[in-house]
N, C-alpha and C positions, 0 to 999 in steps of 0.2 A: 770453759776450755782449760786443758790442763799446760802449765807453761811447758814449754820445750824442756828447759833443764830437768823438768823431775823427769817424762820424758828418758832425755839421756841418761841420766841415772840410774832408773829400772831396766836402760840395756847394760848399761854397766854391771848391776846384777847379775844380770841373766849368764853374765861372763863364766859366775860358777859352776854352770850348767853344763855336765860333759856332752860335748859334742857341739858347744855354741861355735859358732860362727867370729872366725876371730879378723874378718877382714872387714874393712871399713865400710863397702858397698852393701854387706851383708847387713851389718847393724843401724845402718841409713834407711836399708828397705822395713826393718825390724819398727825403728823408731816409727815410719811412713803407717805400719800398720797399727800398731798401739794409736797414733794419734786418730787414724776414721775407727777405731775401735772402744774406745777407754770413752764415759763420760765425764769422770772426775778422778780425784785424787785417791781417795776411797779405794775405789774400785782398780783403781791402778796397783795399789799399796796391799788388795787381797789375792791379785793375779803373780805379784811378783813372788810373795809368801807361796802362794801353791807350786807356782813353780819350781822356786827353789825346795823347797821343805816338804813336797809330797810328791813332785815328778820326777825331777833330780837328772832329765836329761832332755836335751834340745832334740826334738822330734818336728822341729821344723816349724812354720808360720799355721797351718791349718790344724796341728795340736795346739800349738798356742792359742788361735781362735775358739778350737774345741775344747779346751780346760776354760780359758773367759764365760764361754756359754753355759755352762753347767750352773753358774750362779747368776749370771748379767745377758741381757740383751744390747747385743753392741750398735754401738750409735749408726755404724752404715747400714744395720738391718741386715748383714751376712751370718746367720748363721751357722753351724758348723760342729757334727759329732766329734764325741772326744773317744779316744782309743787308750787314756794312760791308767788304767786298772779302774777297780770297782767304784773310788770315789770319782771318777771323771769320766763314767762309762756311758752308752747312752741312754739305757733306764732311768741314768737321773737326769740324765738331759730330758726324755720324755716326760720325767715325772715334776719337773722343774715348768715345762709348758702348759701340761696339764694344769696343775695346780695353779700357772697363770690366768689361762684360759676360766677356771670358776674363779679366780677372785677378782679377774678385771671387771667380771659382771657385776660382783658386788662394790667395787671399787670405784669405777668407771675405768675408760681407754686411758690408757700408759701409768698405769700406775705401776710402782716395782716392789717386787716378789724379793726377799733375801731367804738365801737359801744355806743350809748351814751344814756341816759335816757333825755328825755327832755319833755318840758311840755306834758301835762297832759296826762302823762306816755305815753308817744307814744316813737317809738327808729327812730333816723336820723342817718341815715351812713354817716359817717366822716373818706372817706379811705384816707391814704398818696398820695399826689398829687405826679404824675409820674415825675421823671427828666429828663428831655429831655435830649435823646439821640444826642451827634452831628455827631457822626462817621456813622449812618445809615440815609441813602435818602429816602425819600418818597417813598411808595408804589405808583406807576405809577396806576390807575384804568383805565376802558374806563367812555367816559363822558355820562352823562345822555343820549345824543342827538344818541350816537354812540350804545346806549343797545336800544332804541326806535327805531333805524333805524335797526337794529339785529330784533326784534322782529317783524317787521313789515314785513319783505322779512320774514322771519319760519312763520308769518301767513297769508302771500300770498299764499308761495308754497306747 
Protein backbone atom coordinates (compact mmCIF):
# COMPACT_ATOMS: atom_id res chain seq x y z
CA UNK A 1 0.00 0.00 0.00
CA UNK A 2 1.20 3.19 -1.07
CA UNK A 3 1.13 5.78 2.11
CA UNK A 4 -1.45 8.60 1.59
CA UNK A 5 1.27 11.47 1.74
CA UNK A 6 3.33 10.22 -1.48
CA UNK A 7 -0.32 9.90 -2.49
CA UNK A 8 -0.91 13.74 -2.02
CA UNK A 9 2.19 14.52 -3.34
CA UNK A 10 1.89 13.07 -6.89
CA UNK A 11 -1.47 15.32 -6.92
CA UNK A 12 0.46 18.07 -5.87
CA UNK A 13 2.48 17.45 -9.04
CA UNK A 14 -0.04 17.01 -11.27
CA UNK A 15 -0.79 20.84 -10.20
CA UNK A 16 1.81 21.47 -13.27
CA UNK A 17 -0.47 20.04 -15.47
CA UNK A 18 -2.37 22.72 -17.62
CA UNK A 19 -5.89 22.36 -17.11
CA UNK A 20 -5.48 20.36 -13.48
CA UNK A 21 -8.06 20.83 -11.27
CA UNK A 22 -7.44 23.28 -8.70
CA UNK A 23 -10.23 22.78 -6.28
CA UNK A 24 -10.02 20.52 -3.35
CA UNK A 25 -12.93 18.05 -4.14
CA UNK A 26 -11.36 17.59 -7.43
CA UNK A 27 -7.94 16.49 -6.06
CA UNK A 28 -9.64 14.31 -3.30
CA UNK A 29 -11.47 12.38 -6.05
CA UNK A 30 -7.83 12.53 -8.06
CA UNK A 31 -6.03 11.05 -4.95
CA UNK A 32 -9.50 8.34 -4.29
CA UNK A 33 -8.45 7.19 -7.82
CA UNK A 34 -4.54 6.89 -7.72
CA UNK A 35 -5.01 4.86 -4.44
CA UNK A 36 -7.60 1.76 -6.23
CA UNK A 37 -5.14 2.29 -8.98
CA UNK A 38 -1.30 2.51 -8.17
CA UNK A 39 0.33 -0.67 -6.68
CA UNK A 40 3.28 0.76 -5.28
CA UNK A 41 5.61 3.62 -5.22
CA UNK A 42 7.36 2.72 -8.40
CA UNK A 43 4.69 2.74 -10.39
CA UNK A 44 3.34 5.94 -8.86
CA UNK A 45 6.72 7.84 -9.39
CA UNK A 46 6.48 6.38 -13.47
CA UNK A 47 2.76 7.82 -13.83
CA UNK A 48 3.70 11.15 -12.28
CA UNK A 49 6.86 11.54 -14.77
CA UNK A 50 4.71 10.59 -17.85
CA UNK A 51 2.30 12.94 -16.93
CA UNK A 52 4.18 15.75 -16.38
CA UNK A 53 7.02 15.25 -18.94
CA UNK A 54 5.16 13.64 -21.96
CA UNK A 55 1.47 14.63 -21.63
CA UNK A 56 1.68 17.99 -20.09
CA UNK A 57 -2.14 18.46 -19.76
CA UNK A 58 -4.96 17.19 -17.47
CA UNK A 59 -7.28 15.30 -19.77
CA UNK A 60 -9.13 14.17 -16.91
CA UNK A 61 -9.24 10.94 -14.66
CA UNK A 62 -9.88 8.31 -17.68
CA UNK A 63 -6.64 9.62 -19.50
CA UNK A 64 -4.92 9.48 -16.47
CA UNK A 65 -6.15 5.80 -16.17
CA UNK A 66 -5.38 5.51 -19.89
CA UNK A 67 -1.69 6.65 -19.78
CA UNK A 68 -1.19 4.15 -16.12
CA UNK A 69 -2.43 1.38 -18.48
CA UNK A 70 0.02 1.61 -21.27
CA UNK A 71 2.75 0.36 -18.83
CA UNK A 72 0.77 -1.28 -15.45
CA UNK A 73 -2.29 -3.10 -14.86
CA UNK A 74 -4.21 -1.25 -12.23
CA UNK A 75 -4.97 -2.90 -8.96
CA UNK A 76 -8.92 -2.38 -9.33
CA UNK A 77 -8.58 -4.28 -12.66
CA UNK A 78 -10.25 -1.15 -14.64
CA UNK A 79 -8.75 -0.74 -17.55
CA UNK A 80 -8.89 1.99 -19.81
CA UNK A 81 -7.37 3.37 -23.52
CA UNK A 82 -5.15 6.09 -23.62
CA UNK A 83 -5.84 9.05 -26.27
CA UNK A 84 -2.56 11.33 -25.46
CA UNK A 85 -0.46 10.84 -28.83
CA UNK A 86 1.59 7.78 -30.07
CA UNK A 87 3.53 6.98 -26.88
CA UNK A 88 0.13 6.45 -24.94
CA UNK A 89 -2.03 5.39 -27.85
CA UNK A 90 -3.93 2.30 -27.97
CA UNK A 91 -1.60 0.02 -30.23
CA UNK A 92 0.56 0.07 -27.32
CA UNK A 93 -1.97 -0.47 -25.00
CA UNK A 94 -2.92 -3.55 -27.20
CA UNK A 95 0.64 -4.39 -27.83
CA UNK A 96 1.30 -4.15 -23.93
CA UNK A 97 -1.59 -6.97 -23.40
CA UNK A 98 -0.57 -8.98 -26.10
CA UNK A 99 2.70 -9.24 -25.07
CA UNK A 100 1.23 -9.96 -21.46
CA UNK A 101 -0.97 -12.40 -22.63
CA UNK A 102 2.30 -14.79 -24.09
CA UNK A 103 4.44 -14.22 -21.35
CA UNK A 104 2.06 -14.92 -18.47
CA UNK A 105 1.99 -18.46 -20.10
CA UNK A 106 5.44 -18.57 -19.74
CA UNK A 107 5.53 -16.84 -16.55
CA UNK A 108 2.60 -17.97 -14.96
CA UNK A 109 -0.84 -15.75 -13.83
CA UNK A 110 -0.04 -12.14 -12.65
CA UNK A 111 3.20 -11.77 -13.28
CA UNK A 112 4.33 -8.05 -14.69
CA UNK A 113 5.25 -7.02 -17.97
CA UNK A 114 7.41 -3.52 -17.81
CA UNK A 115 7.08 -1.83 -20.79
CA UNK A 116 9.37 0.92 -21.85
CA UNK A 117 9.44 3.94 -24.33
CA UNK A 118 12.40 3.91 -26.39
CA UNK A 119 13.59 5.32 -29.40
CA UNK A 120 11.65 6.87 -31.79
CA UNK A 121 8.64 6.17 -29.66
CA UNK A 122 8.26 2.56 -30.36
CA UNK A 123 7.74 0.34 -26.91
CA UNK A 124 10.28 -2.86 -26.29
CA UNK A 125 9.15 -5.42 -23.68
CA UNK A 126 11.45 -5.89 -20.88
CA UNK A 127 9.74 -8.83 -18.87
CA UNK A 128 11.59 -10.08 -15.59
CA UNK A 129 13.83 -12.91 -16.56
CA UNK A 130 12.32 -16.29 -15.08
CA UNK A 131 14.38 -18.01 -12.25
CA UNK A 132 15.15 -21.24 -12.73
CA UNK A 133 13.38 -23.60 -11.12
CA UNK A 134 15.68 -26.55 -9.56
CA UNK A 135 13.24 -28.69 -7.81
CA UNK A 136 11.15 -29.46 -11.34
CA UNK A 137 12.83 -31.82 -14.36
CA UNK A 138 12.40 -31.19 -17.69
CA UNK A 139 9.51 -31.69 -19.56
CA UNK A 140 10.35 -35.12 -21.47
CA UNK A 141 9.03 -34.09 -25.31
CA UNK A 142 9.27 -36.80 -28.35
CA UNK A 143 12.19 -35.90 -30.71
CA UNK A 144 11.59 -34.21 -33.81
CA UNK A 145 12.60 -37.69 -35.61
CA UNK A 146 9.99 -39.67 -33.44
CA UNK A 147 6.72 -36.85 -34.46
CA UNK A 148 8.01 -37.31 -38.39
CA UNK A 149 8.16 -41.00 -38.10
CA UNK A 150 4.30 -40.62 -36.12
CA UNK A 151 3.21 -38.66 -39.07
CA UNK A 152 4.47 -40.62 -41.66
CA UNK A 153 2.76 -44.26 -40.63
CA UNK A 154 -1.00 -41.65 -39.91
CA UNK A 155 -0.15 -40.65 -43.69
CA UNK A 156 0.47 -44.17 -44.94
CA UNK A 157 -2.39 -45.62 -43.40
Amino acid sequence: MIPRSAIKKAVEEFGMLRYFPAEAGARAGVMGLLERMVHNQEELDWLVNAMINHVGEWHGPKELRGVFCTRFFPKDGEEEDCAAGGRYSAEALEGRSAEEHDTSKFLGAGASIALLPVMEEKWETLPPEPKPDKKREPVTTRSEKQINDLLKKMGAA
